[in-house]
GUTI-985885 format. One record per residue: residue number from 0; residue in three letters; x, y negated, z of N, C-alpha, C in turn. Coordinates in steps of 0.2 Angstrom, whole numbers. Each point is the difference from the previous one (the first is absolute). Layout:
<pts>
PT  resi  resn  n.east  n.north   n.up  ca.east  ca.north  ca.up  c.east  c.north   c.up
PT   NUM   Ala       X        Y      Z        X         Y      Z       X        Y      Z
...
</pts>
This chain:
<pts>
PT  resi  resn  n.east  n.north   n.up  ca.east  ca.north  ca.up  c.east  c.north   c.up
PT     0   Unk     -73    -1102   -108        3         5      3       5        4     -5
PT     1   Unk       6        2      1        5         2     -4      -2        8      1
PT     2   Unk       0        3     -6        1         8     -2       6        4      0
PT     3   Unk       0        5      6        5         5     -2       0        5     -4
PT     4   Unk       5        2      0        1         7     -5      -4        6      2
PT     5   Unk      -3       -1      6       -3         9      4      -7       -4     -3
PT     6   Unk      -1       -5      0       -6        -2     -2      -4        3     -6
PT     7   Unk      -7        2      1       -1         1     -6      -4       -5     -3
PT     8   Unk       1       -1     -7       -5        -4     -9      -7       -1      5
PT     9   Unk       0       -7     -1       -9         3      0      -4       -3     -8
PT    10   Unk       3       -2     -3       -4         1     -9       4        3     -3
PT    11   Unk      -2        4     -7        1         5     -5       8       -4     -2
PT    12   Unk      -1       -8     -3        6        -1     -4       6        1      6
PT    13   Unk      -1        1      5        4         0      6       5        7      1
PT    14   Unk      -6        5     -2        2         6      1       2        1     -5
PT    15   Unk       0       -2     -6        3         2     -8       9       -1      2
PT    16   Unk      -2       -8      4        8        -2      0       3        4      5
PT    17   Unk      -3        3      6        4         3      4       2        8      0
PT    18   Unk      -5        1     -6        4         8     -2       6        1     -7
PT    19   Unk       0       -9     -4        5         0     -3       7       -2      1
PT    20   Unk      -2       -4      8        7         0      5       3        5      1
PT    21   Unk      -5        4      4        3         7      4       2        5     -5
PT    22   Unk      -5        0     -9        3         5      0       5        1     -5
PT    23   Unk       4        5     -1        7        -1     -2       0        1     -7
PT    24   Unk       6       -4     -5       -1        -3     -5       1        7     -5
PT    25   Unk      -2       -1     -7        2         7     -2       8       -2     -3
PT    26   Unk       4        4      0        8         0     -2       0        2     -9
PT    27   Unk       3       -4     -2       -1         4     -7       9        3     -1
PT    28   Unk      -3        6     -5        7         5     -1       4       -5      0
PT    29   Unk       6        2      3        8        -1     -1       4        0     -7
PT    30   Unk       4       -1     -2        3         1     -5       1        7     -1
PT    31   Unk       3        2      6        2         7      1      -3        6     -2
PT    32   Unk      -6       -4      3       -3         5      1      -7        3     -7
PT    33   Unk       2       -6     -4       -5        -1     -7       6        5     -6
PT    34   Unk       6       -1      4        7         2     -5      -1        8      3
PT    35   Unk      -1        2      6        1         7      1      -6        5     -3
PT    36   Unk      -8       -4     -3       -4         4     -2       2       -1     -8
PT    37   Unk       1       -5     -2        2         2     -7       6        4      0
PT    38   Unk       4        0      3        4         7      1      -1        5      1
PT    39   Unk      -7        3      4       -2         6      3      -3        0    -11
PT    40   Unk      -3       -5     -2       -5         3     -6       4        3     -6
PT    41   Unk       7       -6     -2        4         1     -4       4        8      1
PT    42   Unk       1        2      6        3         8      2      -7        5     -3
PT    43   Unk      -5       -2      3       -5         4     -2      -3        2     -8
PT    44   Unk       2       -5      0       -1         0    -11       7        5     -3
PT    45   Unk       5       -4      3        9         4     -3      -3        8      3
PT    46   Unk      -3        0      5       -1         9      3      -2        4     -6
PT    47   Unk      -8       -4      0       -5         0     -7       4        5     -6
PT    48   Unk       4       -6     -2        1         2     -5       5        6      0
PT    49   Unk       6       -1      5        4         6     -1      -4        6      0
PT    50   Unk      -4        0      5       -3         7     -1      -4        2     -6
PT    51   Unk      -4       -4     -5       -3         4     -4       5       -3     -5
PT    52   Unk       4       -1     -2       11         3     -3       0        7      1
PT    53   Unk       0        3      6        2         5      2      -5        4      2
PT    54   Unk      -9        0     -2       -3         2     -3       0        2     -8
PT    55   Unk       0       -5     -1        1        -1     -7       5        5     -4
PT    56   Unk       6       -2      4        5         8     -3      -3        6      2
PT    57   Unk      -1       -1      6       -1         8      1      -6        2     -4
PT    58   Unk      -3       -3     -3       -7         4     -4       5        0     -7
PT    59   Unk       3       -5     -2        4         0     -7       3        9      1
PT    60   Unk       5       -2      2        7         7      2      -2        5      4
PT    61   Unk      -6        1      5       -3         8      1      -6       -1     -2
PT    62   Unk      -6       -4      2       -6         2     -2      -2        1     -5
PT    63   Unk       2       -3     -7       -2        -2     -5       2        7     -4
PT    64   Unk       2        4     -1        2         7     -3      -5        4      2
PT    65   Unk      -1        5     -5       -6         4     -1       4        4      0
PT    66   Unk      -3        7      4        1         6      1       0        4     -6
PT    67   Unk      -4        0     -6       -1         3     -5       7       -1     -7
PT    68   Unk       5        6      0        6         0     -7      -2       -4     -5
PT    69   Unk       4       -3     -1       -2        -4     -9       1        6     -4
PT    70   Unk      -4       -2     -4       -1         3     -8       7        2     -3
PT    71   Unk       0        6     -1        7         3      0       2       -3     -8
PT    72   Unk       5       -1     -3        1        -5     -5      -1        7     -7
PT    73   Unk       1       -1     -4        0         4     -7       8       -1      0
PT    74   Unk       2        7     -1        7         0      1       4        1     -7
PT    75   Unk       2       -2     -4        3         3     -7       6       -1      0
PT    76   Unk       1        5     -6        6         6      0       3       -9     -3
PT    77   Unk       8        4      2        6        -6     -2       0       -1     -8
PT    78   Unk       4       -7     -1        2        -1    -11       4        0      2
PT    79   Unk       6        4     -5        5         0     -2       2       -5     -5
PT    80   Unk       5       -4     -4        0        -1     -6       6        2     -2
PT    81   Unk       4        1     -5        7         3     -5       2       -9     -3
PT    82   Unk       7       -2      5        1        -6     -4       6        4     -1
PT    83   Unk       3       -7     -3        6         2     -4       5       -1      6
PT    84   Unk       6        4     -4        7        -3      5       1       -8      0
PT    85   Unk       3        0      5        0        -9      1       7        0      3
PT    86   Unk       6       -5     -4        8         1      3      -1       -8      5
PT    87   Unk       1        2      7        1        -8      3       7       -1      1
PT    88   Unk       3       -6     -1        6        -3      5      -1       -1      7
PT    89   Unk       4        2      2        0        -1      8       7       -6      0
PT    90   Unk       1       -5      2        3        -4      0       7        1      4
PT    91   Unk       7       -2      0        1         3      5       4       -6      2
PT    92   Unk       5       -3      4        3        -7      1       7        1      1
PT    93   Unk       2        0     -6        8         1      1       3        6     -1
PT    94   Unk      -6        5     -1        3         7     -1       2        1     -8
PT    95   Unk       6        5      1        2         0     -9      -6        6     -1
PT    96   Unk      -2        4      2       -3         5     -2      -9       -3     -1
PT    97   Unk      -4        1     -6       -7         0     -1      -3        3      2
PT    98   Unk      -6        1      4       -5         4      0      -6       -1      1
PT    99   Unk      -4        5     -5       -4         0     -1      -5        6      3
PT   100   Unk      -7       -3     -1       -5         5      4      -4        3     -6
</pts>
């Protein structure tokens, strides 16, 4: 007697095989779609990074400074020294007249 399809397995290794017929095969990822998550990861990391960049600065250039004045420095009086007079050439190109500073 020949077996339809609406018929049901009557032994176990029967029904193993007829629920590996009917049931559908599993797909493995696409290229695409192996290529769209490592692109979703590599965004997610570049994001990563910029923002603690730019954490980063913002603690460097506003957070990082204390509210308390630096220690006011020791301010001392100016030196003077007495040299002597000093004649310099001033060079001049083509001029007849010399002068000096």
């Amino acid at each position: 007697m020949a077996k339809t399809k609406d018929a049901q397995p009557q032994t176990e290794d029967e029904e193993t095989e007829a629920e590996a017929e009917g049931a559908p095969q599993e797909k493995k990822p696409s290229f695409l779609t192996r290529w769209m998550s490592t692109k979703l990861i590599v965004i997610a990391a570049a994001g990563m990074v910029a923002l603690g960049a730019v954490g980063g600065g913002a603690y460097y250039f506003v957070g990082g400074r204390s509210d308390a004045a630096p220690a006011a420095a020791k301010i001392t009086p100016p030196v003077f020294f007495d040299l002597p007079d000093i004649l310099v050439n001033l060079s001049s190109s083509g001029s007849d007249r010399t002068q000096y500073l």
